[in-house]
Rosetta silent file (secondary structure, phi, psi, omega in degrees, C-alpha in Angstrom):
SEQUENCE: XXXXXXXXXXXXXXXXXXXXXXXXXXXXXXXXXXXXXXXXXXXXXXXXXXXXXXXXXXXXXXXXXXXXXXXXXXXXXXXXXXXXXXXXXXXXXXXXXXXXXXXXXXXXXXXXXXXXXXXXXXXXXXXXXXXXXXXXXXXXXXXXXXXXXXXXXXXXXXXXXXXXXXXXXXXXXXXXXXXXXXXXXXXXXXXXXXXXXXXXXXXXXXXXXXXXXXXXXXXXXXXXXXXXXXXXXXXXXXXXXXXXXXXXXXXXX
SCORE:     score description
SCORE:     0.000 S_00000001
   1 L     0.000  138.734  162.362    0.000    0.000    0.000 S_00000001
   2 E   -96.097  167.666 -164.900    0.873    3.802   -0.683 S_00000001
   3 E  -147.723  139.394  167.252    0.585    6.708    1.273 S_00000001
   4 E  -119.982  176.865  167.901    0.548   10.165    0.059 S_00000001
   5 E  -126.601  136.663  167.226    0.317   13.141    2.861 S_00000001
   6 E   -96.030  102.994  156.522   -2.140   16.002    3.111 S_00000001
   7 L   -37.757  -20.090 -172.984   -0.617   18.526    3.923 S_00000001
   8 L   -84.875  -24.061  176.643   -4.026   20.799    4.150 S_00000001
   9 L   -75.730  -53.053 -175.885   -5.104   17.804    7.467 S_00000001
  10 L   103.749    4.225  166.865   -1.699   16.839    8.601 S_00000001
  11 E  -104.084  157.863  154.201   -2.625   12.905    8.131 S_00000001
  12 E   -81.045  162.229  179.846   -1.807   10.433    6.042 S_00000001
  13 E   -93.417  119.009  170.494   -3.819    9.434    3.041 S_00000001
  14 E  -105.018  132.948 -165.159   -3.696    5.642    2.585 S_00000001
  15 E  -122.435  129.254  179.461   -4.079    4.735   -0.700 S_00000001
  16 L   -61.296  109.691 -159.428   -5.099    1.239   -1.677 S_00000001
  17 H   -95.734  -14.311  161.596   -3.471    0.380   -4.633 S_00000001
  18 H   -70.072  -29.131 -161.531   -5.848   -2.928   -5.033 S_00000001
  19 H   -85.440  -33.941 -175.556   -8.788   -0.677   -4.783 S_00000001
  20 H   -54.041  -51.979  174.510   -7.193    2.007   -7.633 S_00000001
  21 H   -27.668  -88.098 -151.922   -6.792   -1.442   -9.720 S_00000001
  22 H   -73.470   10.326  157.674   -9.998   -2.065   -9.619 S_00000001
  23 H   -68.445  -50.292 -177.121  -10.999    1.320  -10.503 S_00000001
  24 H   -63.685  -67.001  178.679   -8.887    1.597  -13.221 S_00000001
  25 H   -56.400  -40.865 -174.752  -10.704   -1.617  -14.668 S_00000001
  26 H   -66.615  -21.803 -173.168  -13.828   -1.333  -13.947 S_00000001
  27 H   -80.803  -62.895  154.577  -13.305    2.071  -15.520 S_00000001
  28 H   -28.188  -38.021 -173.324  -11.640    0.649  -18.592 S_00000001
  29 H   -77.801  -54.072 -160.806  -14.351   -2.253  -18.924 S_00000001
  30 H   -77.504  -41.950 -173.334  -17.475    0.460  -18.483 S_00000001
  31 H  -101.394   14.677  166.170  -16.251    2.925  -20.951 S_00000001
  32 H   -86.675  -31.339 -174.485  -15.747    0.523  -23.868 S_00000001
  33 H   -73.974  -22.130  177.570  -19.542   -0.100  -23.763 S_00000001
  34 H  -108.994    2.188  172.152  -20.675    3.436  -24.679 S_00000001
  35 H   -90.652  -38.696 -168.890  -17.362    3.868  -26.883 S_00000001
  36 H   -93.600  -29.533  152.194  -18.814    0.994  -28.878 S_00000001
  37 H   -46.261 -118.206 -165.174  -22.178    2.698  -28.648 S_00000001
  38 H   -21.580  -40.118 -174.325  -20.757    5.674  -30.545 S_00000001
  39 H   -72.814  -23.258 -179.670  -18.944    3.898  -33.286 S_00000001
  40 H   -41.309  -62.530 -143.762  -22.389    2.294  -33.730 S_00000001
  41 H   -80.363  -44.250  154.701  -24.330    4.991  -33.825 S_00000001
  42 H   -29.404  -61.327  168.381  -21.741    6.951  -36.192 S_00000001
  43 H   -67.244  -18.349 -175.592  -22.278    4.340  -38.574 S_00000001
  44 H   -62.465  -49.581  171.398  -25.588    4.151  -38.237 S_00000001
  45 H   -25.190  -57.444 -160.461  -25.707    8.301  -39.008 S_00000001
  46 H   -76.117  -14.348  173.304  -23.304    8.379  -41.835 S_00000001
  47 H   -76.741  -55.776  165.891  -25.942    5.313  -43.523 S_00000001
  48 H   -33.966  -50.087 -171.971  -28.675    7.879  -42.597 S_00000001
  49 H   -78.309   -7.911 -162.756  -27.452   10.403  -44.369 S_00000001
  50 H   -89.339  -58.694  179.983  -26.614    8.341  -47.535 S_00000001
  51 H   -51.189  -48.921 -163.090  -30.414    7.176  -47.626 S_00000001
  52 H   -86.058   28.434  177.505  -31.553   10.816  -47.310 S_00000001
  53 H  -124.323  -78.849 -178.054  -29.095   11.831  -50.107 S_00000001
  54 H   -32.624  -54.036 -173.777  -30.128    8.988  -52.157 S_00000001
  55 L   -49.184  -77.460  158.998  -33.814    9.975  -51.141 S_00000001
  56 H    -1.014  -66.252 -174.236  -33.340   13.717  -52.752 S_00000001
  57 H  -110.565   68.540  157.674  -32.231   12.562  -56.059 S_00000001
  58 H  -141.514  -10.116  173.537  -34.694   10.149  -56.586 S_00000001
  59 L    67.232   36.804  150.486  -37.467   12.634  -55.472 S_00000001
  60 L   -83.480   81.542  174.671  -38.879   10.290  -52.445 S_00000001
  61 H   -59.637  -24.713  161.038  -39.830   13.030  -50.269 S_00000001
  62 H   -63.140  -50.776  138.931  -41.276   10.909  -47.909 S_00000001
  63 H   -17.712  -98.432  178.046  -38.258    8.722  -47.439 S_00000001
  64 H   -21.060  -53.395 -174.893  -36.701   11.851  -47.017 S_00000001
  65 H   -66.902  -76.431 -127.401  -38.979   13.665  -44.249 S_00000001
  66 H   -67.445  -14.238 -143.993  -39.005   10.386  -41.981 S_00000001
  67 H   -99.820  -38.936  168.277  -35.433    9.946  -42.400 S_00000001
  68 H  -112.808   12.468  134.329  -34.383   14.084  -41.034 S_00000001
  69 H  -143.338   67.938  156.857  -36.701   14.514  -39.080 S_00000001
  70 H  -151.373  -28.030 -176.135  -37.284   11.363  -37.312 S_00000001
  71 H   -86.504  -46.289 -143.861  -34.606    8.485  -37.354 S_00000001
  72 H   -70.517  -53.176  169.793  -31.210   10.742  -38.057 S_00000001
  73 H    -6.415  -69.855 -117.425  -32.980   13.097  -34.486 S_00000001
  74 H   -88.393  -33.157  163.767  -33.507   10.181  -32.852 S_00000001
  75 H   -35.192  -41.868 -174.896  -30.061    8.800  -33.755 S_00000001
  76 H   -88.445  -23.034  166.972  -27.993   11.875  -32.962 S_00000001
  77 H   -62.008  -50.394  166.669  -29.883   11.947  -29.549 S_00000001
  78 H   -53.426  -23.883  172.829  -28.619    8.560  -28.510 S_00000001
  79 H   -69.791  -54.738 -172.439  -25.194    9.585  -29.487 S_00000001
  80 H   -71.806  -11.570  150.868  -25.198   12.436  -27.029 S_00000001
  81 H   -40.096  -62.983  176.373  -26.555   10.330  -24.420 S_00000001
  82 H   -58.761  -35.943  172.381  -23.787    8.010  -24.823 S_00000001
  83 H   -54.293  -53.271 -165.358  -21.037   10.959  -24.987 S_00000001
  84 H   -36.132  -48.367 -176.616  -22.919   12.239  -22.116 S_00000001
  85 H   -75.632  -28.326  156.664  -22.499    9.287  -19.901 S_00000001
  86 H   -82.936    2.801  154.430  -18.514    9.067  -20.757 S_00000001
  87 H   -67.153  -45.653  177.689  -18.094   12.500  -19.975 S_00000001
  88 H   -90.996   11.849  171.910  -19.758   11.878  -16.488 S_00000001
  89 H  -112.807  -33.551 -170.958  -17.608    8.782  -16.093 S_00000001
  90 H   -67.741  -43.152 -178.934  -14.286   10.547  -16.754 S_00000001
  91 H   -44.216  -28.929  164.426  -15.322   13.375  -14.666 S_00000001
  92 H   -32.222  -89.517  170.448  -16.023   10.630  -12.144 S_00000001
  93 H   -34.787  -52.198 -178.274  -12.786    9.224  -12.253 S_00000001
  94 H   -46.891  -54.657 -159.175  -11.247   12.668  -12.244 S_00000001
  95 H   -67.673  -25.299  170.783  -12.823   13.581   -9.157 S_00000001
  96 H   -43.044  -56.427 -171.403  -11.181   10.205   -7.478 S_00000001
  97 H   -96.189   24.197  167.051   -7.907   11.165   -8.268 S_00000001
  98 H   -76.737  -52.843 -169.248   -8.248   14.643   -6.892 S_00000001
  99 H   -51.159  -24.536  179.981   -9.731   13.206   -3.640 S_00000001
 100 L   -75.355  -45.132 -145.841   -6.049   10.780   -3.470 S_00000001
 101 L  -117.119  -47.864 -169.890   -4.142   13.627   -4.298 S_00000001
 102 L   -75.841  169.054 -152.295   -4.997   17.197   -3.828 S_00000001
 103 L  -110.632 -178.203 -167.935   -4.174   18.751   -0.322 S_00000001
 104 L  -113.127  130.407 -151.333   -7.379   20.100    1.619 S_00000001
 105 L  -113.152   97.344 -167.206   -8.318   23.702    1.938 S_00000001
 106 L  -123.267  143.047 -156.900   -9.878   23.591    5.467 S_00000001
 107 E  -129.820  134.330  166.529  -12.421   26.053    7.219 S_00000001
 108 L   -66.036  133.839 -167.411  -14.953   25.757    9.756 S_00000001
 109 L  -123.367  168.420  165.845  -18.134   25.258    8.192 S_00000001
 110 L   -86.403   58.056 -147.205  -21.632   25.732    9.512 S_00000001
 111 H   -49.669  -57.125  171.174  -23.387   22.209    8.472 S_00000001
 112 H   -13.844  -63.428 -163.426  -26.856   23.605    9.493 S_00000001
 113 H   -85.814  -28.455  162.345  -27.066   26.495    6.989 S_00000001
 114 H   -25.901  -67.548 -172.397  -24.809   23.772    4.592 S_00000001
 115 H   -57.448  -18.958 -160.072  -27.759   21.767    4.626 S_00000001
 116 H  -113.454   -7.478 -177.567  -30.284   24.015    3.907 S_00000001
 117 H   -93.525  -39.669 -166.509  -28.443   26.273    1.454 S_00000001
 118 H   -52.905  -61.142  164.615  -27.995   22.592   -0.496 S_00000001
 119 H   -49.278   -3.661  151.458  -31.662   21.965   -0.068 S_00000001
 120 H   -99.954  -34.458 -154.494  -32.750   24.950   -1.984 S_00000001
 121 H   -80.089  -26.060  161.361  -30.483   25.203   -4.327 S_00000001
 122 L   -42.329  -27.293 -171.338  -32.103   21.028   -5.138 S_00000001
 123 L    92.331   -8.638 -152.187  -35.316   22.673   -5.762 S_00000001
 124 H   -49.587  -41.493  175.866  -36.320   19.651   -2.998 S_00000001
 125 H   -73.921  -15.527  143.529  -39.401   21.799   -1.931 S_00000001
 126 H   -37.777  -68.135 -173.342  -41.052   21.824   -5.642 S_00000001
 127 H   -77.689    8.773  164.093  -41.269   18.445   -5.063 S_00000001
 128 L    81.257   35.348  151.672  -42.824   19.021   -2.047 S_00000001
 129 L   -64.621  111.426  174.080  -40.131   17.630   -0.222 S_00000001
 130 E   -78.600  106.036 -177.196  -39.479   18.548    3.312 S_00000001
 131 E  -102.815  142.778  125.081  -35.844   18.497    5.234 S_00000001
 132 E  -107.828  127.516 -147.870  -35.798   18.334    8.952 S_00000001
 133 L  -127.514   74.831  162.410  -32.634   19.833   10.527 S_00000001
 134 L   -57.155  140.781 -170.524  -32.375   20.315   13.914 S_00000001
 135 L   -22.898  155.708  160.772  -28.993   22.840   14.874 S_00000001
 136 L  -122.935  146.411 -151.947  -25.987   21.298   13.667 S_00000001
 137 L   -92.305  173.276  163.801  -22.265   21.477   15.738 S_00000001
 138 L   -80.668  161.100 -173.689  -19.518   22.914   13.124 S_00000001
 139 L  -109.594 -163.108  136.329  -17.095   20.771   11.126 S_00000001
 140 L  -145.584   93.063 -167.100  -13.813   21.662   10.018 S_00000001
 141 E  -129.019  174.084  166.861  -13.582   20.246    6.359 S_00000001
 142 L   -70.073  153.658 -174.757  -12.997   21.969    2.480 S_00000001
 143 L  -101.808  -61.403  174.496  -15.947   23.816    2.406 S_00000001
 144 H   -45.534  -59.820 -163.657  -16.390   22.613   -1.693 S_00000001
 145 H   -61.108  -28.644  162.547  -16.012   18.826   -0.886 S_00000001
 146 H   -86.352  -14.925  140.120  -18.639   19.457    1.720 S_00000001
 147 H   -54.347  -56.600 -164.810  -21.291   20.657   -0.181 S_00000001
 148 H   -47.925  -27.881 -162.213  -20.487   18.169   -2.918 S_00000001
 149 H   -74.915  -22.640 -160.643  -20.851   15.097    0.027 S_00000001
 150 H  -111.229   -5.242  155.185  -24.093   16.798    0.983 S_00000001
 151 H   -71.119  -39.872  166.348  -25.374   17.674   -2.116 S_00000001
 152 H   -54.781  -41.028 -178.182  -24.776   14.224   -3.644 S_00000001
 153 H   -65.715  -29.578  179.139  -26.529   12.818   -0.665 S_00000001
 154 H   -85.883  -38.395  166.979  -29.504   14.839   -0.849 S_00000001
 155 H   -56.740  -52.862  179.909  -29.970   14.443   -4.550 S_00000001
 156 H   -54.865  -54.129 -147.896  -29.645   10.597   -4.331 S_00000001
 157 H   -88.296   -7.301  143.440  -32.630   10.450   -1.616 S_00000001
 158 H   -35.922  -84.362 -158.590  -34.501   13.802   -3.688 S_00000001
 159 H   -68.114  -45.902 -174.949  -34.384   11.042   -6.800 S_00000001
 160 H   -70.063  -28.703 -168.280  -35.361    7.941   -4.528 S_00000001
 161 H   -87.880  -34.111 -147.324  -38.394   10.104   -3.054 S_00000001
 162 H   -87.983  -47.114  152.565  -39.749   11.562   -5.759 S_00000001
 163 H   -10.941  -36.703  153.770  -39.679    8.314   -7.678 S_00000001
 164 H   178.326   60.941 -172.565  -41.676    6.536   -5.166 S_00000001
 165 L  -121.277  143.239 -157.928  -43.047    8.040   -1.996 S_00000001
 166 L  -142.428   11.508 -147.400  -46.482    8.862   -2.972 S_00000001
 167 L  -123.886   48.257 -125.109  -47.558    9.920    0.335 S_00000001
 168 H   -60.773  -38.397  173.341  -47.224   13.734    1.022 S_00000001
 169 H   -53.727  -35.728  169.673  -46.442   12.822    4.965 S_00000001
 170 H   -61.091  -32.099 -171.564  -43.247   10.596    3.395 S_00000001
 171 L   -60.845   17.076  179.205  -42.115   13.091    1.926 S_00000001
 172 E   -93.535  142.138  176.833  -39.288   13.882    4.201 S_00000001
 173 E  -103.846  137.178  162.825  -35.407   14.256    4.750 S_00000001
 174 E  -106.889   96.685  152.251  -34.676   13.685    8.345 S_00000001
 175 L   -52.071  143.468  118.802  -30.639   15.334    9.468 S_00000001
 176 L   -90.991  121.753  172.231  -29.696   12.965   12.378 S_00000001
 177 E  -127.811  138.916  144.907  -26.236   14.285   14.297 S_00000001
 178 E  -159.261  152.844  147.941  -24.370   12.944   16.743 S_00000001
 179 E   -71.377  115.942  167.122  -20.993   13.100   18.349 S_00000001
 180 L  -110.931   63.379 -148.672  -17.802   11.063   18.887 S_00000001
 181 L    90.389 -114.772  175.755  -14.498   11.956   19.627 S_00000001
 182 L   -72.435  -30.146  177.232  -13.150   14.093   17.295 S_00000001
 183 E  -111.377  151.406 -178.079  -15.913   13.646   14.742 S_00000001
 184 E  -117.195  113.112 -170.602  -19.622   14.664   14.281 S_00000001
 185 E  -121.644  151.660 -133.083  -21.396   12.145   12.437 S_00000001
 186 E  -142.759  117.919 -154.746  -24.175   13.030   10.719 S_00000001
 187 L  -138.708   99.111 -165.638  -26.836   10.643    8.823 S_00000001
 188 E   -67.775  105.649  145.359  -29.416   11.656    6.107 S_00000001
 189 E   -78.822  132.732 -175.544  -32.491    9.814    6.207 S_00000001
 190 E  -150.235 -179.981 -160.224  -35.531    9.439    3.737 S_00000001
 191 L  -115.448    7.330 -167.661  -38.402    7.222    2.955 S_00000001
 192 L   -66.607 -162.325  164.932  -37.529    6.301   -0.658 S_00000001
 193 L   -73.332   -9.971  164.090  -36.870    3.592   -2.541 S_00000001
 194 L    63.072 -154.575  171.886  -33.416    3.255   -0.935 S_00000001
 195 L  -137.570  155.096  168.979  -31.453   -0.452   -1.696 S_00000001
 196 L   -90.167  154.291 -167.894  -32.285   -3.585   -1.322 S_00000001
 197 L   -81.831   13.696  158.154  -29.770   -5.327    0.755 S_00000001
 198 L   -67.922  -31.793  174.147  -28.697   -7.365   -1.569 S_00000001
 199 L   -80.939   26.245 -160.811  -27.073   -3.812   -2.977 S_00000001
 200 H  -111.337  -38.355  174.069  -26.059   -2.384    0.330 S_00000001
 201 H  -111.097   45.826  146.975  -22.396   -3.635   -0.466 S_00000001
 202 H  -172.395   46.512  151.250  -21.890   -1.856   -3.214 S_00000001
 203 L   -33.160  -57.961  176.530  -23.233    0.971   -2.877 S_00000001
 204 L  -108.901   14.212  156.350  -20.030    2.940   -3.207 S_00000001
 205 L   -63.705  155.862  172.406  -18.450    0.902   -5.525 S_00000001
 206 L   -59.519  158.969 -164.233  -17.505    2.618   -8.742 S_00000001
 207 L    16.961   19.196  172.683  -20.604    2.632  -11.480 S_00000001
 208 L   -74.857  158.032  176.515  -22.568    0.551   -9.628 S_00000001
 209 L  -134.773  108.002  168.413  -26.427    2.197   -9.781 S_00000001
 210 L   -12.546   83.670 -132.124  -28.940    1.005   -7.970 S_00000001
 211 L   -55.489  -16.319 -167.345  -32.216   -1.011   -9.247 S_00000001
 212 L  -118.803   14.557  125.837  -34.491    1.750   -7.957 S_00000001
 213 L  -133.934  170.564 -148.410  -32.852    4.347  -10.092 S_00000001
 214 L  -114.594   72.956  147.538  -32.978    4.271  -13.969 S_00000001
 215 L   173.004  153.271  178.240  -30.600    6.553  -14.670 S_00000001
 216 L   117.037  160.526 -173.354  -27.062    7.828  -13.689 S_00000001
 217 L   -94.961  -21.150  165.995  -23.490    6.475  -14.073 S_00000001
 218 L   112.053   25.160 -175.823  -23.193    5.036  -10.515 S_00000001
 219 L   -98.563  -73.922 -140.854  -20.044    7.643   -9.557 S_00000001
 220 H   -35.718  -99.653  152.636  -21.935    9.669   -7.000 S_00000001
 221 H    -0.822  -41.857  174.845  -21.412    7.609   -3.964 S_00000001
 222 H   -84.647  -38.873  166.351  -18.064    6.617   -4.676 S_00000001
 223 H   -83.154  -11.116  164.189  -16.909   10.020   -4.658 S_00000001
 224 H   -73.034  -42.403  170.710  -18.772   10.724   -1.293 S_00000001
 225 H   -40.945  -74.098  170.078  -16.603    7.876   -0.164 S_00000001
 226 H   -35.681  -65.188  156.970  -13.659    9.216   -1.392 S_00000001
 227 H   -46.207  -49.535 -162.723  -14.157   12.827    0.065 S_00000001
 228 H   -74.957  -65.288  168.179  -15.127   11.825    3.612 S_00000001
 229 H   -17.266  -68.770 -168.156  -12.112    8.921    3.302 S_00000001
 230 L   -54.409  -13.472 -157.372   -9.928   12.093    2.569 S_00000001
 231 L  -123.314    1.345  171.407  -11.388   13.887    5.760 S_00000001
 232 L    93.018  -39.885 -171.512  -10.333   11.127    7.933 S_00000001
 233 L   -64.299 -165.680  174.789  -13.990    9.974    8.366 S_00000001
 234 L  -125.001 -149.688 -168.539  -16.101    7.015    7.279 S_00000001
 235 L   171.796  124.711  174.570  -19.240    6.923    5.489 S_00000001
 236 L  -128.124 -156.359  165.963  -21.763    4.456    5.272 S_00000001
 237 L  -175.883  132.215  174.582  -25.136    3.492    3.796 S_00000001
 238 E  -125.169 -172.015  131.260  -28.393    1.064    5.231 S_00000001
 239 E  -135.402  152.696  159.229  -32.171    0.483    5.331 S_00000001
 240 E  -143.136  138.790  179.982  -33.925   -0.237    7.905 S_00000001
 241 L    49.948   35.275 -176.995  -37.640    0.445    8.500 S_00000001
 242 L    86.314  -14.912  177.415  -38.981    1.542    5.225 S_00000001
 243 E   -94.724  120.018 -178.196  -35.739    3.687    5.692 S_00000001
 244 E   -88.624  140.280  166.247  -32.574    4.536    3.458 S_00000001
 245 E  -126.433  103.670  139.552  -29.551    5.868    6.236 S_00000001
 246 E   -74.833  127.806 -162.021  -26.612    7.463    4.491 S_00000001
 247 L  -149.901  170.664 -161.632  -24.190    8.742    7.101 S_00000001
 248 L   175.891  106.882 -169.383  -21.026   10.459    7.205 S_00000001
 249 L   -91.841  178.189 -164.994  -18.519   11.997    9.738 S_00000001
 250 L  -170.582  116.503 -174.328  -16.508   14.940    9.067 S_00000001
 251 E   -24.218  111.579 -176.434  -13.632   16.588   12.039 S_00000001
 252 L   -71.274  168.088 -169.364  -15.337   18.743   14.410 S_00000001
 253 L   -66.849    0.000    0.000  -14.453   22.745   14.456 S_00000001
């Protein structure tokens, strides 16, 4: 195993060089499948356009309409899905090998108004989503990596609620705090669809996504890992009781 030091904590970083492996593959492995999607879908295009050439000087106008403006559309949409989704896997990756590497710019933050500036800027009450947030103690973390940890986290259980709590009373984030030593750990509850526990251990693997959402590259989570990891904490994830628990310490102030 390697160890880099952050200089912005003053700990070491231990960095698992089996777990980067299996980043690195799993990364490699994942982003051949939408790379092969695109060469597809290129060819499929450049055949589109040949028919709809062809179409022109033969005076099949009909040909012609469904071919721009309904297959080559629907084609060029699926291509930017798939760019989309390797663009949101390198960025992924990217953000991994900040969290290993970059040193930590660290400020006492104010997780209370954290929470609640994150929860507007979600939109979460449009969906008529509630957070309850009793005071919170201060942290002393990067103030960016702790929005991102608390913003990913609210956004996963935002997308789990709206998805299928149908119940206006459900419709709640419950903040949980508590303290231990050095750390304040802190554990976002909601009523969504959560995981089933066959998924609960691997949750924060890279691209895994959960069955109960249809959409995303499965990075979120892994980089909440990563960030907290980098902060000395832990980070976890459960259900219990109709209940998803994502938790997460962070140094107290």
């Amino acid at each position: 195993m390697s160890k880099r030091k952050s200089r912005g904590w003053g700990q070491e970083v231990h960095l698992d060089i089996e777990s980067v492996r299996k980043l690195i593959h799993v990364f490699s492995h994942d982003l051949r499948n939408p790379l092969l999607n695109i060469r597809a879908l290129v060819q499929e295009a450049e055949s589109l356009i040949q028919n709809a050439k062809e179409a022109q000087v033969s005076g099949k106008k009909e040909v012609l309409s469904q071919v721009l403006n309904e297959e080559l559309p629907e084609t060029l949409e699926l291509l930017q899905s798939s760019t989309v989704r390797m663009d949101d896997m390198v960025l992924g990756v990217n953000d991994i090998y900040h969290c290993m590497f970059d040193e930590l710019e660290l400020e006492v933050i104010d997780m209370h108004t954290l929470f609640l500036r994150c929860f507007a800027l979600l939109k979460l009450a449009d969906e008529g989503i509630q957070i309850i947030c009793p005071p919170l103690p201060k942290v002393r973390a990067d103030h960016l990596i702790a929005q991102r940890v608390v913003t990913e986290i609210l956004s996963n259980a935002k997308k789990a609620t709206c998805n299928h709590v149908k119940h206006d009373y459900l419709k709640a984030i419950h903040i949980r705090v508590t303290e231990e030593g050095d750390f304040v750990h802190f554990c976002v509850e909601d009523y969504g669809c959560g995981f089933e526990q066959s998924e609960l251990e691997h949750v924060f693997s890279p691209f895994f996504t959960g069955r109960g959402f249809t959409y995303g590259v499965g990075m979120g989570l892994t980089r909440v890992k990563a960030w907290i990891e980098h902060h000395g904490g832990v980070v976890s994830a459960n259900t219990e009781g109709g209940k998803t628990l994502v938790c997460f310490s962070l140094p107290a102030a």
